[in-house]
N, C-alpha and C positions, 0 to 999 in steps of 0.2 A: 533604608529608611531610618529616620533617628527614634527609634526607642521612645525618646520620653513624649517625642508629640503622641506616637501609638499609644501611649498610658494614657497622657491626659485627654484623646481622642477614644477611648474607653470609660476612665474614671467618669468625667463630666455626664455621660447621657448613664451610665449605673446611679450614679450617686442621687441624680435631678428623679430619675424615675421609682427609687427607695423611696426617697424624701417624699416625693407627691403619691404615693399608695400608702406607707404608712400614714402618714400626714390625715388624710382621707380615711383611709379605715377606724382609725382614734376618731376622726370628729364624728362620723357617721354614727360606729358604735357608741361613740363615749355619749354621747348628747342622749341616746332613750338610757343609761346606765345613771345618767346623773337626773335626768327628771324621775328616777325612781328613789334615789338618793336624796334629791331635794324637793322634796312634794308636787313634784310637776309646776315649781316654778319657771316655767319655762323663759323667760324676759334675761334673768338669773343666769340660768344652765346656758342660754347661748351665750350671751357674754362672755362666760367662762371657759366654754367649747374653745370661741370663737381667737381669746387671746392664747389660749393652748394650739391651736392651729397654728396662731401666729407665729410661737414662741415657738413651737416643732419645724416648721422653716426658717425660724432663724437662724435655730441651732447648726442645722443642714447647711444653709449657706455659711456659717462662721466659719465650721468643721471643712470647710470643701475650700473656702481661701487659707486657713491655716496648712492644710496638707500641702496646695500647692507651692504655695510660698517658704515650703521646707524640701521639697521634693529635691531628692537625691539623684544624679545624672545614673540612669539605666544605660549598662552595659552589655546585658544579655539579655536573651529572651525569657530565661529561669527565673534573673532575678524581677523583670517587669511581673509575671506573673507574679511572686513573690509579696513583692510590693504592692499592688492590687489587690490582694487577699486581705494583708496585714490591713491596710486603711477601710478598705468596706470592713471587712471583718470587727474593727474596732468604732464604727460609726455603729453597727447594728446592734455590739453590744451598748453601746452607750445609749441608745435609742431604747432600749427594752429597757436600759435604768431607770429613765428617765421617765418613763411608761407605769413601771412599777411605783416609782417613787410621786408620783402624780394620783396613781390609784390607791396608794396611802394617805398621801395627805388627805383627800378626796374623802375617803372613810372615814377617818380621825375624823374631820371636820363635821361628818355628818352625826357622827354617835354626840361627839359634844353637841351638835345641833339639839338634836334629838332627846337628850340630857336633860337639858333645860327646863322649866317647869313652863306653862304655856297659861294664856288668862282661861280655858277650860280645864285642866288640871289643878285647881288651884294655885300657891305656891303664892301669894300674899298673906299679909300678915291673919292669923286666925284672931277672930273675937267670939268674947261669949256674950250674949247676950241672954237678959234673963228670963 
């Protein structure tokens, strides 16, 4: 049997079923994380769920035609394994970055949010009157 079809008769249903659980577990979680973050404007928080979803299966498909389209002819069964490891293995870490760096920005965004002076806070101009 040739090798690389077995890889990419492997890779394809690994990669599609990452993608679709992480994918899912971020929108699920992340959507009641950010109505806590963003006063329960919910209208808000889904849109931004909703293109985060998007953009975590893009990434996944981008990631999944780039691999294929460099994939190196497999001549063993060590190195198939090998290779299978190397590419999930560097999808998940990028996926956690991507995660992290989303949950930063996400904060940042909220403290400057929240920063702000609001019309119950004051924070117009003070007058005295006499």
């Amino acid at each position: 049997m040739n090798l690389n079809l077995l890889s990419y008769a492997l890779f394809f249903p690994m990669m599609v079923g990452i993608a679709v659980y992480v994918a899912q577990v971020c929108h699920r979680n992340g959507r009641l994380w950010m109505l806590r973050i963003f006063d329960n404007e919910a209208p808000f928080v889904d849109a931004v769920n909703n293109i985060l979803l998007v953009g975590c299966y893009v990434v996944n498909a981008g990631y999944i035609a780039l691999v294929v389209s460099r994939w190196e002819p497999v001549t063993s069964l060590q190195q198939m394994l090998d290779v299978l490891s190397q590419r999930i293995a560097l999808i998940l870490f990028s996926l956690a970055g991507l995660h992290y760096q989303n949950i930063a920005v996400l904060l940042i965004w909220s403290k400057v949010k929240h920063r702000q002076p609001t019309k119950h806070q004051g924070g117009g101009i003070a007058t005295h009157t006499p």
